[in-house]
C-alpha positions as CSV (number, residue, x, y, z in Angstrom):
1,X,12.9,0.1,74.4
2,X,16.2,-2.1,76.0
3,X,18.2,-2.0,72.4
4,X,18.7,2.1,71.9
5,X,19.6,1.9,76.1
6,X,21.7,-0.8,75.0
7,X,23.7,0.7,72.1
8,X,24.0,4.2,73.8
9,X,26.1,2.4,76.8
10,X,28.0,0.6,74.4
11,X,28.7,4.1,72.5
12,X,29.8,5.3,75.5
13,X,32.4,2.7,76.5
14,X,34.1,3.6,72.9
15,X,34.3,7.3,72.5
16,X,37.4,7.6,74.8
17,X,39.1,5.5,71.9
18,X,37.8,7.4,68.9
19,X,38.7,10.7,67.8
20,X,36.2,14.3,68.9
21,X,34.8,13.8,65.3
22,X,34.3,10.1,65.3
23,X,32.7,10.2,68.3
24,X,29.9,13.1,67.6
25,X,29.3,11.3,64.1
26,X,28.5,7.7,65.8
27,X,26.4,9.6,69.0
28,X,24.5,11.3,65.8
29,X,23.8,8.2,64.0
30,X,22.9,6.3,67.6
31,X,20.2,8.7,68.1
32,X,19.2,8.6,64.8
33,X,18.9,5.0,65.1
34,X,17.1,4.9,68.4
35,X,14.4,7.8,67.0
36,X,14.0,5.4,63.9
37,X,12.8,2.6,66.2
38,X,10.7,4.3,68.0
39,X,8.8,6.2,65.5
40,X,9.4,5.1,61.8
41,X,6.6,2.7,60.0
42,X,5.6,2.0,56.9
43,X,1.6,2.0,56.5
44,X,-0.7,-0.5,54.8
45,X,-2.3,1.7,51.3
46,X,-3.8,4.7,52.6
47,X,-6.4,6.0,49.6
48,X,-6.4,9.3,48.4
49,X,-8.9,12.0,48.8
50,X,-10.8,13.1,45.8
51,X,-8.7,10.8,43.7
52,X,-11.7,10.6,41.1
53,X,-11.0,14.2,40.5
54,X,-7.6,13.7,39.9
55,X,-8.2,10.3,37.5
56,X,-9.7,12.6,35.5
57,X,-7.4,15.2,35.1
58,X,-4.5,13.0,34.6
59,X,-3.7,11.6,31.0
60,X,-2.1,7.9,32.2
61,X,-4.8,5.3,32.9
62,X,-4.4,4.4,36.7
63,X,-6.5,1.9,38.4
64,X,-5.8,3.7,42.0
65,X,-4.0,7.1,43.8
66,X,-2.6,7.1,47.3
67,X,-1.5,9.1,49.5
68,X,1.7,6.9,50.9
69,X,2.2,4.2,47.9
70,X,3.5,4.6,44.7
71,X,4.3,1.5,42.7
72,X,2.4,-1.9,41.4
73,X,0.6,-4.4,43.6
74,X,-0.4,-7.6,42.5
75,X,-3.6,-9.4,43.9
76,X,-4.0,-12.9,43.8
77,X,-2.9,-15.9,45.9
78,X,-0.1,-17.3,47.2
79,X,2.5,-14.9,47.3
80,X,4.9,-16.3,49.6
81,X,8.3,-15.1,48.0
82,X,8.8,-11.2,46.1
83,X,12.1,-9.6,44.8
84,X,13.0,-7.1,43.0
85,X,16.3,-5.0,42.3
86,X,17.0,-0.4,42.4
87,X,19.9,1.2,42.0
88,X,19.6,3.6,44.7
89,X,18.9,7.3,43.6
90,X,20.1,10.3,45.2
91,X,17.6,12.5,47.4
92,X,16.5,16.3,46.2
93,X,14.8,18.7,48.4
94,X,11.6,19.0,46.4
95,X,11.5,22.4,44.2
96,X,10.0,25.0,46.6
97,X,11.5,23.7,49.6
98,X,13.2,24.0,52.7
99,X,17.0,23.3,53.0
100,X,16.8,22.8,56.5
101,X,13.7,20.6,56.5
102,X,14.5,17.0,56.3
103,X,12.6,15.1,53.5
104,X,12.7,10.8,53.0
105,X,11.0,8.6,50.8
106,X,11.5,4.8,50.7
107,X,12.0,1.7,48.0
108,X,10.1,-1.7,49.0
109,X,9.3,-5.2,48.2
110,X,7.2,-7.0,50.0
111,X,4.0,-9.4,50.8
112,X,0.3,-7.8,51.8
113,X,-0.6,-4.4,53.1
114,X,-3.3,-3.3,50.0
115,X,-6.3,-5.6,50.0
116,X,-5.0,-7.6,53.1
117,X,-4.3,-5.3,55.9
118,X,-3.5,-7.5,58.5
119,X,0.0,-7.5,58.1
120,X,3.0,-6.9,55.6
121,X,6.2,-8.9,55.5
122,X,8.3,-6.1,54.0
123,X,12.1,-4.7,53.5
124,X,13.5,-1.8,51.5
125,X,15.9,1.1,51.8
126,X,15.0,4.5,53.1
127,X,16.7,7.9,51.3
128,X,16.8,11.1,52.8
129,X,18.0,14.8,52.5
130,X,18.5,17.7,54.6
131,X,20.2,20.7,52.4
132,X,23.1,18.9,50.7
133,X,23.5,16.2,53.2
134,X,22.1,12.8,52.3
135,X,21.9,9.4,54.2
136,X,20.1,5.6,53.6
137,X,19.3,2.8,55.6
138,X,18.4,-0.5,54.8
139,X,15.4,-1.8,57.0
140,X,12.8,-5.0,57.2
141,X,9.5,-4.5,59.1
142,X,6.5,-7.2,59.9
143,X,3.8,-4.7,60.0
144,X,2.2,-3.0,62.4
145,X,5.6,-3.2,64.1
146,X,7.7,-0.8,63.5
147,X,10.8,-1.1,60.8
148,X,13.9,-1.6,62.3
149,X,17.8,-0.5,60.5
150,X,20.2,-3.6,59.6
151,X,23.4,-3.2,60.3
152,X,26.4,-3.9,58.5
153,X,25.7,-3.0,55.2
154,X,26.6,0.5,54.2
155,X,24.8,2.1,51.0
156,X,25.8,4.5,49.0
157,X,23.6,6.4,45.6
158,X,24.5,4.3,42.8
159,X,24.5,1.2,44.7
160,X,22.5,-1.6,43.6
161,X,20.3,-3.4,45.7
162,X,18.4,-6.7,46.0
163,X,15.9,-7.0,48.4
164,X,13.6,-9.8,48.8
165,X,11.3,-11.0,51.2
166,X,10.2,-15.1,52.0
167,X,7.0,-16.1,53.9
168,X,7.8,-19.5,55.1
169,X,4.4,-19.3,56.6
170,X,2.0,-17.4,57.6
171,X,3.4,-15.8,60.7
172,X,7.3,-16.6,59.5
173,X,9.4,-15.5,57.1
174,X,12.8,-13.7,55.8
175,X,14.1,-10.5,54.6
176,X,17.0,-9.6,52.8
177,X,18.8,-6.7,51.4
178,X,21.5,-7.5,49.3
179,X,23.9,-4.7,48.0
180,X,25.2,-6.1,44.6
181,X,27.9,-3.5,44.5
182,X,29.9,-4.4,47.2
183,X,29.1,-7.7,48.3
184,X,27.6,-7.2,51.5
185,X,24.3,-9.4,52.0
186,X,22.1,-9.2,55.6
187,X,19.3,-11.6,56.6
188,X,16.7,-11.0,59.1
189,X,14.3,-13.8,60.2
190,X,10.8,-13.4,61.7
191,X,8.9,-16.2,63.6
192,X,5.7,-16.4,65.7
193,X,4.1,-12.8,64.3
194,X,0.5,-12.4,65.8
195,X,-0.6,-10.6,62.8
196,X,-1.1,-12.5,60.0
197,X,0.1,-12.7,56.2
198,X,-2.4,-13.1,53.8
199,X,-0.3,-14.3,50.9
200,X,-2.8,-12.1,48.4
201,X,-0.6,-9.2,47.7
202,X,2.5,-8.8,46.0
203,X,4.4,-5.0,46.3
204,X,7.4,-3.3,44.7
205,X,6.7,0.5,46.2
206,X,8.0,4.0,47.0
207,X,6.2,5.0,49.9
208,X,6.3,8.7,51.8
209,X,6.6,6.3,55.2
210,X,5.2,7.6,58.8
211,X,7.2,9.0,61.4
212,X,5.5,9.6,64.7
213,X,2.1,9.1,63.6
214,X,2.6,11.4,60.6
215,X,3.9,11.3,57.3
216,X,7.0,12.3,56.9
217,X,8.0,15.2,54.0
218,X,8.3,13.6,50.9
219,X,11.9,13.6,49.1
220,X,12.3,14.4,45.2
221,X,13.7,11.2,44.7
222,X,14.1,11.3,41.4
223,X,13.3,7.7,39.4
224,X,13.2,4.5,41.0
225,X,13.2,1.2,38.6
226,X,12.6,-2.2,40.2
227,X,13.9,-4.6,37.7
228,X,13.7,-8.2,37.9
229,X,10.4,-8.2,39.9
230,X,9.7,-11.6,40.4
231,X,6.7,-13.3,42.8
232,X,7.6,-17.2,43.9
233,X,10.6,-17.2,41.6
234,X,8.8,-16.7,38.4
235,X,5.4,-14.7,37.9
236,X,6.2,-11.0,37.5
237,X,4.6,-7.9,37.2
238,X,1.9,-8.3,34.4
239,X,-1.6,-7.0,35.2
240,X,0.0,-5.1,38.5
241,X,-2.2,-2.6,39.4
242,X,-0.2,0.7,39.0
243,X,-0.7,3.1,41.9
244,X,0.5,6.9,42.6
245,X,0.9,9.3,45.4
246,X,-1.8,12.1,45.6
247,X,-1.3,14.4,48.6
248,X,-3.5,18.4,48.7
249,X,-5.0,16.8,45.2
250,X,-1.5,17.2,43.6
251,X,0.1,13.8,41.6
252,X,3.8,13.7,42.9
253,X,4.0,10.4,41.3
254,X,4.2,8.8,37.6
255,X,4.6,4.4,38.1
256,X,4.6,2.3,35.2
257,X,5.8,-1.2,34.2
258,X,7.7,-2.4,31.2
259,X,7.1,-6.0,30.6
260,X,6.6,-8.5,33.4
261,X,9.7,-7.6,35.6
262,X,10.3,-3.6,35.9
263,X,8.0,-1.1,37.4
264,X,9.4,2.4,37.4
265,X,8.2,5.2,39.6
266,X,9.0,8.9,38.7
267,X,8.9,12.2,41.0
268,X,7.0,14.3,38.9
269,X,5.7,16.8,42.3
């Protein structure tokens, strides 16, 4: 791809004006960057294996188990507009783990991907941990392309963030992450997609995305509430189907919602 050629040239031109440390933080987060847009995706719903098994066994009534989404979906028609508000959590390194293997997991709103696979008009923020360092990244995808990083708008645990996605048709839309604690606000616009929306799913999801074909280790992230979860302005959550992450035929996930405008996802692996 031209952009990570792009921004490494431009990297270049600066680091004889920025400080030894300035300069290997910004060539880190380039190649960060570029690896991200290569690699990083988010997936449409990916059943679990044996998740009958694990209905069973589990005490919370659950319509469905995954092994990427946890959350609520709602199916219907129409869905052209989906918000929702997190206050970002800060990664753990799941009990048992590695400190110097990195783990992610990812907040979302967005349009299609569960009965509709065609496409998903999506944004969110990503979290991550590698021993006690942690990082996010605010992104919008129209899947199957890959997600790519706004810029601009630096996020911190404890922030709170909007994000909200806009079909204006079926092959057009908006995303936008708004960080409520600080002000900043980006906008990305899509326009002649090939894959089309559906407009029969609405999402608010924490997903264990793909990187490189594979899923990437899941982070302990803790809870994640989406409040104010609204579909075309108005219609919220109520009779969402609740969904959780089974991976080796372990739950790492308890979701629930609380009226018709908060779903809440807890790491419970």
């Amino acid at each position: 791809m031209q952009i990570p050629t792009i921004a490494s040239i431009l990297l270049c031109a600066n680091l004889a004006l920025a400080a030894p440390g300035t300069a290997m933080r910004r060539q880190r987060a380039a190649d960060r960057i570029a690896e991200r847009r290569v690699s990083r995706a988010s997936n449409t719903l990916q059943p679990a294996e044996n998740d009958f098994g694990v209905a069973d066994k589990n005490d919370t009534a659950h319509v469905e188990y995954s092994s990427n989404w946890a959350g609520a979906v709602l199916i219907g028609s129409g869905y052209t507009s989906v918000t929702g508000t997190i206050v970002v959590p800060t990664p753990k390194v799941p009990s048992g783990g590695s400190s110097s293997t990195q783990y992610s997991a990812s907040a979302w709103v967005g349009i299609d991907g569960d009965t509709c696979e065609t496409a998903i008009l999506q944004t969110g923020v990503d979290f991550t941990v590698r021993g006690s360092s942690v990082s996010f990244d605010a992104w919008y995808e129209w899947y199957p392309d890959y997600a790519y990083d706004f810029s601009g708008i630096p996020i911190s645990a404890g922030d709170t963030i909007t994000m909200t996605v806009t079909a204006s048709s079926k092959s057009a839309g908006t995303a936008v992450i708004k960080n409520v604690s600080t002000g900043k606000s980006v906008t990305h616009s899509f326009s002649g997609e090939t894959d089309a929306l559906c407009e029969t799913n609405a999402e608010w999801i924490v997903e264990d995305y793909s990187s490189g074909g594979s899923l990437v280790a899941f982070a302990d992230f803790g809870t994640v509430t989406f409040t104010g979860a609204s579909v075309n302005g108005g219609t919220g959550v109520s009779g969402a189907t609740i969904i959780d992450i089974q991976q080796s035929s372990k739950v790492l996930t308890t979701c629930s919602t609380s009226g018709s405008s908060s779903v809440t996802c807890e790491y419970t692996g």
